[in-house]
C-alpha positions in Angstrom: -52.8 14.4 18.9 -53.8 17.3 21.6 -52.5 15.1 24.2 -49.1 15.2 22.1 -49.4 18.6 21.4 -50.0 19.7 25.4 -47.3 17.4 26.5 -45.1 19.3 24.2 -46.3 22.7 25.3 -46.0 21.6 29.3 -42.3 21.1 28.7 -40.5 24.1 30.7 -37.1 25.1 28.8 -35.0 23.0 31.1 -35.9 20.1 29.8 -34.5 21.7 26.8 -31.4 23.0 28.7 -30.3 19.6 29.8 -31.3 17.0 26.9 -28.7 20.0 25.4 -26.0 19.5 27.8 -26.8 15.8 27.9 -26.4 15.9 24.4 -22.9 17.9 24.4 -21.7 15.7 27.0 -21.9 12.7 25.2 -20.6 14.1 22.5 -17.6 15.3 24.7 -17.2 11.5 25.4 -17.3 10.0 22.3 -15.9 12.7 19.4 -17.9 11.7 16.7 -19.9 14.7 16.2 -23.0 13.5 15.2 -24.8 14.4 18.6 -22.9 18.5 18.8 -25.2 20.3 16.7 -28.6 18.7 17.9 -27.2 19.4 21.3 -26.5 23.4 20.3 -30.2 23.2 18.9 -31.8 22.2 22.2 -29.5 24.3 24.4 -30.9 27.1 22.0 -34.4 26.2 22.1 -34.2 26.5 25.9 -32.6 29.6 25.9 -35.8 31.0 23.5 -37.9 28.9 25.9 -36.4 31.3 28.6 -36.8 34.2 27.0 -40.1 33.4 25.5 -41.9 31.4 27.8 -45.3 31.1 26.2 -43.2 29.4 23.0 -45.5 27.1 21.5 -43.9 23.3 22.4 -44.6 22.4 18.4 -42.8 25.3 17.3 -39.8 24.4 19.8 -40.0 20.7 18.7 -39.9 22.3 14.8 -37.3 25.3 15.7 -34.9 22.2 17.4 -35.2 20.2 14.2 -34.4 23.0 12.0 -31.7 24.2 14.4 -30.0 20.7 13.9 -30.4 20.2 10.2 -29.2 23.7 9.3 -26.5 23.7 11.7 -25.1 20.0 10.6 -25.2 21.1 7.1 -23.2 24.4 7.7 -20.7 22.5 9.6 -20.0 20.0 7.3 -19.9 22.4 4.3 -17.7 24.7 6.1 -13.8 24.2 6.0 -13.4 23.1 9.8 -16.3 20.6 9.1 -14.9 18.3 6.1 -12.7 15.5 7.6 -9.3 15.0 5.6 -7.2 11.8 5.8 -4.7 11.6 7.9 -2.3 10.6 5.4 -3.2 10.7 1.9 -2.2 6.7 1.4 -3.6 5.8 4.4 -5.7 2.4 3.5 -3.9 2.1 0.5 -0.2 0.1 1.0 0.5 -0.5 -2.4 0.4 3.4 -3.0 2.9 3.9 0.1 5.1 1.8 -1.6 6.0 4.2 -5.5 9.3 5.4 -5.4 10.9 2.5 -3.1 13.5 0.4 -4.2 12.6 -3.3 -3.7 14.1 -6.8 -5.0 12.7 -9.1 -7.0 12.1 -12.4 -5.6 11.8 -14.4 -8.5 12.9 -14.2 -12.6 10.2 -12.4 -14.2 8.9 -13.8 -16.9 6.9 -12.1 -19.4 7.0 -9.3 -18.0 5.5 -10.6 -14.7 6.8 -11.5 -11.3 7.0 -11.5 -7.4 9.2 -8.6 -5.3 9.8 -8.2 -1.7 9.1 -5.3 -0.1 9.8 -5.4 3.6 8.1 -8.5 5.2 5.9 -9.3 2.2 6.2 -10.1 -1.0 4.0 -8.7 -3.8 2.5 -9.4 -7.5 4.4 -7.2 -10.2 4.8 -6.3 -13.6 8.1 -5.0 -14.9 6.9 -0.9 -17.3 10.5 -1.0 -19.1 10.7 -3.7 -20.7 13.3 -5.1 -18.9 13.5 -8.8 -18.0 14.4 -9.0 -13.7 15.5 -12.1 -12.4 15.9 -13.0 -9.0 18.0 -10.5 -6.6 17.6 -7.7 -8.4 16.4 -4.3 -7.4 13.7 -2.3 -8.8 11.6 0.9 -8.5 8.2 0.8 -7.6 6.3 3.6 -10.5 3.0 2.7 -9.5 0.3 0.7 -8.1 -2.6 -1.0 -9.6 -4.5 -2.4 -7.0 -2.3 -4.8 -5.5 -0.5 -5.0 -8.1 3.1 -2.8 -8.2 4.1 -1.7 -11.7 7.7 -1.5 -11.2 11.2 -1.0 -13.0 14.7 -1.7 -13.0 16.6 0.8 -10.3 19.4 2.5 -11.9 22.8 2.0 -10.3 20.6 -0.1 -7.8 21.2 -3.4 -9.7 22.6 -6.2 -7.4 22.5 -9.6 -7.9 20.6 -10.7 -11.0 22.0 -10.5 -14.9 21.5 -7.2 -15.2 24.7 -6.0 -13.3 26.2 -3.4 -14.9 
């Protein structure tokens, strides 16, 4: 453990300078994050290494550990720190979908059938009570997994029974 302990105290501050600009730079490269606070901590160790250089090399090793644990926590508490989707249905289709119009592909029956939205066509279940057949156009209310709750459009009613 002394051997430890003296290679830690035989490390001038920059050592500590550059595994903190090594540290940075990566981070530079790669955006993430994870490595931009243990970077700040060594950059500051070797600045106290500078200033104080008879700093014990376990207190720096503790200090740079603290440093990056208090510093991470801060950061991702603080308001810059917390990471907001891009787009709050981002990952979630069938939630971009509520409010469209789309057309049902089949004649529901039982309250359940298929409607085409774009390119694809998706499981639903008619909320109004209504009875869709095939061509006609309804309103998406919700989602439910990948399932669309949907209802008859009004005035949007093309092809099916429903026609006005």
């Amino acid at each position: 453990m002394n051997a430890f302990a003296d290679f830690l105290n035989s490390v001038p501050a920059w050592h500590w300078l550059a595994l903190g600009a090594i540290l940075v730079g990566i981070e530079m490269l790669s955006t993430t994050q994870y490595l931009l606070w243990p970077g700040i901590a060594a950059l500051l160790v070797g600045v106290l290494r500078l200033i104080i250089p008879g700093l014990d090399g376990t207190l720096s090793l503790m200090l740079f550990a603290v440093f990056s644990i208090v510093a991470t926590i801060v950061w991702k508490r603080s308001p810059w720190g917390r990471t907001q989707p891009q787009h709050p249905t981002l990952n979630r289709r069938g939630d971009q979908y509520v409010g469209r119009l789309v057309k049902a592909a089949v004649n529901f029956v039982g309250g359940r059938g298929a409607v085409l939205v774009d390119d694809s066509r998706w499981n639903a279940v008619v909320i109004d009570g209504s009875a869709p057949v095939a061509g006609d156009m309804l309103e998406v209310e919700a989602t439910e997994g990948t399932l669309l709750k949907v209802r008859l459009a009004p005035g949007a009613i093309m092809f099916g029974t429903n026609q006005p």
